[in-house]
C-alpha positions as CSV (number, residue, x, y, z in Angstrom):
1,X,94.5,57.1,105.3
2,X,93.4,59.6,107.9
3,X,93.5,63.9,107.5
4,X,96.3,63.7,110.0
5,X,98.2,61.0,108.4
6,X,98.0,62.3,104.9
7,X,99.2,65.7,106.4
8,X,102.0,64.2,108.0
9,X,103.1,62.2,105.0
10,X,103.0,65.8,103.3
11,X,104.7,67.5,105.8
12,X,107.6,64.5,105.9
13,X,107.7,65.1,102.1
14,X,108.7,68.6,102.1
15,X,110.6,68.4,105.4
16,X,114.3,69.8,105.0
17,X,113.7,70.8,101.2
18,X,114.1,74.5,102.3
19,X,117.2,76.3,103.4
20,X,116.8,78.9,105.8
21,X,118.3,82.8,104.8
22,X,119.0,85.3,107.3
23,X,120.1,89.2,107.0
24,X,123.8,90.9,106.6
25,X,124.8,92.8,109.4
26,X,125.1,96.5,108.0
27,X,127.8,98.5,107.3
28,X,129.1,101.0,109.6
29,X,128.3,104.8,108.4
30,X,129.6,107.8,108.5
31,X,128.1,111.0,110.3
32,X,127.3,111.8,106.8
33,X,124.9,108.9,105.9
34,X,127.4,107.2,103.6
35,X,128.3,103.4,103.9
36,X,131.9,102.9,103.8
37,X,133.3,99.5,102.3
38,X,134.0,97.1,105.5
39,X,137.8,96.6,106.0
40,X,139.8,93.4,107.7
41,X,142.7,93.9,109.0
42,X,144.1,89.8,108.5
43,X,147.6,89.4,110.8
44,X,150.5,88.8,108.6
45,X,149.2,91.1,105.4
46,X,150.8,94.4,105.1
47,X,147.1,96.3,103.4
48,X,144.2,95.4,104.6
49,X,141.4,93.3,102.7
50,X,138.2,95.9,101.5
51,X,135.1,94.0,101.2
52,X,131.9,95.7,99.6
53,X,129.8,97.6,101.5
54,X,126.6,96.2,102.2
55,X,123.2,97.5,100.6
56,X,121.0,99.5,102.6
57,X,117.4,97.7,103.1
58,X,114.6,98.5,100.8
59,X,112.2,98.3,103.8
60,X,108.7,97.4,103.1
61,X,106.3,100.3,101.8
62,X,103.2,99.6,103.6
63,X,99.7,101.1,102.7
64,X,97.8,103.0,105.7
65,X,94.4,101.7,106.8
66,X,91.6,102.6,108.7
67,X,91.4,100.5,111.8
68,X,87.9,100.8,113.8
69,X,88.8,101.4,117.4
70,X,85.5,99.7,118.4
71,X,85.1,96.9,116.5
72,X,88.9,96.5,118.1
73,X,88.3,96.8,121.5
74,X,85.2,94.5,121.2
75,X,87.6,91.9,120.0
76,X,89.5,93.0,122.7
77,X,92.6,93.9,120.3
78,X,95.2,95.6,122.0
79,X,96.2,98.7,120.8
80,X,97.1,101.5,122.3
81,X,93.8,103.3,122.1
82,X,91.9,100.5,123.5
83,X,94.9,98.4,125.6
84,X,94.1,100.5,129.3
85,X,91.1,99.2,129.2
86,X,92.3,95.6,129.3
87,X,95.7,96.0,132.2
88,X,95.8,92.0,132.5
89,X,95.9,91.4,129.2
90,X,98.7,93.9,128.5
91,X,100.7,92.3,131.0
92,X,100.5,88.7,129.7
93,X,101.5,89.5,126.5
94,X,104.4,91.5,127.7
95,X,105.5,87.7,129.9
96,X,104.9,86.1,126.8
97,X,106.6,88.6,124.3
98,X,109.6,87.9,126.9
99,X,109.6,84.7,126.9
100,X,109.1,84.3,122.9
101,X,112.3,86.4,122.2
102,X,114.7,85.2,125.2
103,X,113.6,81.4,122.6
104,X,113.4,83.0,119.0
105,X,116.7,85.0,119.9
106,X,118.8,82.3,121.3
107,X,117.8,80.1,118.2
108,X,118.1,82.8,115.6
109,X,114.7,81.9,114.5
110,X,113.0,84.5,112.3
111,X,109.7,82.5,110.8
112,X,107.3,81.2,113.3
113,X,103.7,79.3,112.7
114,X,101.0,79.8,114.8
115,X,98.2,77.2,115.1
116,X,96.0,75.7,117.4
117,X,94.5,72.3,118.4
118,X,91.3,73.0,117.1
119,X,88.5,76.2,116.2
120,X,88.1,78.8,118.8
121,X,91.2,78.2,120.8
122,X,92.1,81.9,120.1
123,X,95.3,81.1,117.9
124,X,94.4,84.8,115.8
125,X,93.7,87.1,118.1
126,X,97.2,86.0,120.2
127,X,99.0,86.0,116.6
128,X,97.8,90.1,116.3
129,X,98.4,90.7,120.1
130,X,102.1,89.1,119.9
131,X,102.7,90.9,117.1
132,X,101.7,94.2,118.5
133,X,103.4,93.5,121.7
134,X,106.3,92.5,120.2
135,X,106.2,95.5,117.5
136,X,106.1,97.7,121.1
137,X,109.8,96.6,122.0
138,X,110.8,98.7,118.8
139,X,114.5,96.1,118.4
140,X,113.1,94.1,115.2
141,X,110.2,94.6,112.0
142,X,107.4,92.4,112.7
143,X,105.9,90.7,110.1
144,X,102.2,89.4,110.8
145,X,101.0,87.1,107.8
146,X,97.8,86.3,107.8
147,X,97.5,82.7,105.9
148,X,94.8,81.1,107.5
149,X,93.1,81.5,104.0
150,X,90.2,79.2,104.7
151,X,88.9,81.6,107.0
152,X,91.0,84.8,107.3
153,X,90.1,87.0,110.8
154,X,92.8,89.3,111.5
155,X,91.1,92.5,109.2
156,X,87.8,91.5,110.6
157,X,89.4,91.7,114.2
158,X,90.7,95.2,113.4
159,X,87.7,96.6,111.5
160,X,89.4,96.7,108.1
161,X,90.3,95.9,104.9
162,X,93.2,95.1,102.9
163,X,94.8,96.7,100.3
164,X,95.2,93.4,98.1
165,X,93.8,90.2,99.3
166,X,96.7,87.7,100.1
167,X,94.4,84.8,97.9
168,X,95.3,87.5,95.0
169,X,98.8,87.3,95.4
170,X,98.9,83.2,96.0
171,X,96.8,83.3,93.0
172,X,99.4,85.1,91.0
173,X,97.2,88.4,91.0
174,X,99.2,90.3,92.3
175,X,102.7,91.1,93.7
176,X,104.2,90.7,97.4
177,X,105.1,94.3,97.3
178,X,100.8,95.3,97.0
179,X,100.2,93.2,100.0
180,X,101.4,95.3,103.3
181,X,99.1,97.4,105.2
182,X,100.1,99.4,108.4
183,X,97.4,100.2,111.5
184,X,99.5,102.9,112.3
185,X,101.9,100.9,114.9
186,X,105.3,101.4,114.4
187,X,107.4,98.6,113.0
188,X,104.8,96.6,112.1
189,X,103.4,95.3,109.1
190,X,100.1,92.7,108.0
191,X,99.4,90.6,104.7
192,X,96.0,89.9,105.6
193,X,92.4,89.3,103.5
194,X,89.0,88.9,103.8
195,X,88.1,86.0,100.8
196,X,88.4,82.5,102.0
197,X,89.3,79.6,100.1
198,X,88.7,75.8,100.1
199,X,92.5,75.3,98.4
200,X,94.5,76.9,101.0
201,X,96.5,73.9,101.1
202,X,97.3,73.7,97.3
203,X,98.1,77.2,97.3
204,X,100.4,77.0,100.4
205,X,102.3,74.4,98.6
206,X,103.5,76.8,96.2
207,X,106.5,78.3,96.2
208,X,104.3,81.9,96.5
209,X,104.8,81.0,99.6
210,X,108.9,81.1,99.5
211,X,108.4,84.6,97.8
212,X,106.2,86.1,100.2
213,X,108.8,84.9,103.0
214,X,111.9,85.8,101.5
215,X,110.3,89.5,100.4
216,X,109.2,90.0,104.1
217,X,112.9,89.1,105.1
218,X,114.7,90.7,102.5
219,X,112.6,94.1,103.0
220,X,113.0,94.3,106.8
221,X,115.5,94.5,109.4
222,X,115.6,92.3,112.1
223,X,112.4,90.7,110.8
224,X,110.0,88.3,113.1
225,X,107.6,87.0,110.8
226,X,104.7,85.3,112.6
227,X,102.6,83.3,110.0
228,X,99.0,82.5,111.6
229,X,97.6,79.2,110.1
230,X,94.6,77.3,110.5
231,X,93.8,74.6,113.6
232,X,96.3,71.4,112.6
233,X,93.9,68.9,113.6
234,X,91.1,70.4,111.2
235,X,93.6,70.6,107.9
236,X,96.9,69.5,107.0
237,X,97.9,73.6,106.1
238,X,99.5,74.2,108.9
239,X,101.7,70.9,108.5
240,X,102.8,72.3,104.8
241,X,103.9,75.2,106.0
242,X,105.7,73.9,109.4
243,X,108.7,72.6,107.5
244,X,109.7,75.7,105.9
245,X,109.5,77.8,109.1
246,X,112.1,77.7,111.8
247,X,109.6,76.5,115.0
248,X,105.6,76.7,115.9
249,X,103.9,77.9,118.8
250,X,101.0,76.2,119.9
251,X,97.5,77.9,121.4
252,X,95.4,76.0,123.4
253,X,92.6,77.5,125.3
254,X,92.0,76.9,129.2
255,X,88.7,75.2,129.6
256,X,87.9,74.6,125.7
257,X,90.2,72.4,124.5
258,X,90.7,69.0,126.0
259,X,93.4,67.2,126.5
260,X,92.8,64.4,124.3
261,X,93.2,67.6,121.3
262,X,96.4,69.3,123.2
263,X,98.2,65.9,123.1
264,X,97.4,64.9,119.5
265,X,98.2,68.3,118.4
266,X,101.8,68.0,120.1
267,X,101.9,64.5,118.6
268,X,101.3,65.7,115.2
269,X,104.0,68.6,115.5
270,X,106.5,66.9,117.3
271,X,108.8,66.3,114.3
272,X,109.3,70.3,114.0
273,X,110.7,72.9,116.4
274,X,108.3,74.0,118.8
275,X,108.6,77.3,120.4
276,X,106.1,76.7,122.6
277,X,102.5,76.5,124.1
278,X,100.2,79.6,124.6
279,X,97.6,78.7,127.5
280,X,94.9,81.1,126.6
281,X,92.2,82.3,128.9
282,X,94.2,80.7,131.8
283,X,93.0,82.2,135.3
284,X,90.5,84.2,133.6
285,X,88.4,85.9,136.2
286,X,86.6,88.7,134.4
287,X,85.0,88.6,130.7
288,X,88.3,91.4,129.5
289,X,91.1,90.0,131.4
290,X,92.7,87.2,130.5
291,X,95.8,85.4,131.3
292,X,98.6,83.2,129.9
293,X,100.8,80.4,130.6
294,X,103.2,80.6,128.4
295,X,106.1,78.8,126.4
296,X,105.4,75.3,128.3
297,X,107.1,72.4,126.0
């Protein structure tokens, strides 16, 4: 039986098995702060029903870290100290973050995988530039996981290091809580590391990963969780984890990856939502502008 076969049959296996769990709308509050009980007024009943209020949400505590602003713009990270420099860029991932939410919203979809057809397609660095893009629009908490654990790039991209690594907490080191780090964006958070392991698929199949989900959900509000996995044609852990997400978006890159990979990669993912497919490096003219055709199915 062949990698992709033997993913698929995994995939298949655990395909359905989780139920999906979203957020209560809140309570209405008083000028005061207080969270009164929500009341129903039901035709035909002479008091009306008093529900419970609804709990406020713990949100995440995330532990501050240095970010190196060169080692980010060499990666051509776009944060706001570095994103002038790279207008084009900025732009495409402001179509794309469009495009993404005008999907994700209309399909309440919260969890998202990120992969790619193969290495070097770019599938990390457009995982941390969504997210910062879509942290930007300031209406939801993004989430970025970093669980490409056989070989984890989003600290390296930002010139840092985690306060836990994520293998810790997969590894039962460690709890989900210890994980989060913030770069100093608003309304966004990263699980990230920096130690790479050969059983990234074992550990995915866990139900770690469950916990780590439902804590990022539980502990935000209005939560996009964008997961960035390995390359689904080199490994099967991007096919565990596609079942228990609600769609994947698929990163390609314009004159890299050949068409051969693009349509075996589709073929391979077809039985899951896809949000989409990120063209990267399309129409790139200069070495720090780069642009995107996005969301094609």
């Amino acid at each position: 039986m062949s990698l992709i076969e033997s993913a698929m049959a995994k995939a298949r296996a655990l395909a359905g098995a989780e139920s999906k769990s979203g957020l209560s709308p809140r309570a209405p509050r008083d000028p005061r702060g207080s969270v009164h009980p929500r009341i129903t007024a039901t035709r035909g009943r002479s008091a009306p029903i008093v529900t419970e209020p609804t709990k406020p949400v713990e949100r995440i505590v995330a532990q501050p870290v240095f970010v190196d602003p060169t080692v980010c713009k060499q990666n051509r990270v776009l944060l706001d100290l570095v994103s002038d420099h790279n207008p084009g860029a900025v732009a495409a991932y402001r179509m794309l973050r469009t495009r993404f939410l005008q999907r994700a919203r209309a399909r309440q979809w919260t969890t998202i995988g990120i992969t790619s057809a193969g290495a070097n397609d770019g599938k990390s660095l457009t995982a941390l530039n969504l997210a910062l893009s879509l942290a930007r629009e300031r209406n939801s908490d993004v989430v970025l996981l970093d669980l490409d654990m056989r070989g984890p790039s989003i600290c390296r991209y930002l010139g840092t290091e985690p306060p836990h690594e994520v293998i810790d907490f997969f590894e039962q080191r460690t709890n989900a809580s210890e994980l989060f780090f913030s770069i100093g964006v608003p309304n966004l958070v990263i699980v990230s590391g920096t130690v790479g392991t050969d059983h990234a698929s074992e550990l995915l199949s866990t139900d770690q990963f469950e916990r780590l989900v439902d804590y990022s959900k539980t502990h935000t509000q209005s939560p996009i969780i964008l997961i960035d996995l390995p390359p689904v044609l080199n490994t099967d852990d991007a096919l565990v984890v596609a079942p228990r997400v609600d769609a994947m978006l698929l990163v390609v890159s314009e004159g890299y990856t050949n068409r051969v990979s693009v349509e075996k990669a589709l073929e391979v993912l077809s039985e899951f939502p896809i949000a989409g497919l990120v063209l990267n490096r399309a129409l790139e003219t200069q070495s720090d502008v780069y642009g995107y055709e996005v969301l094609k199915r």
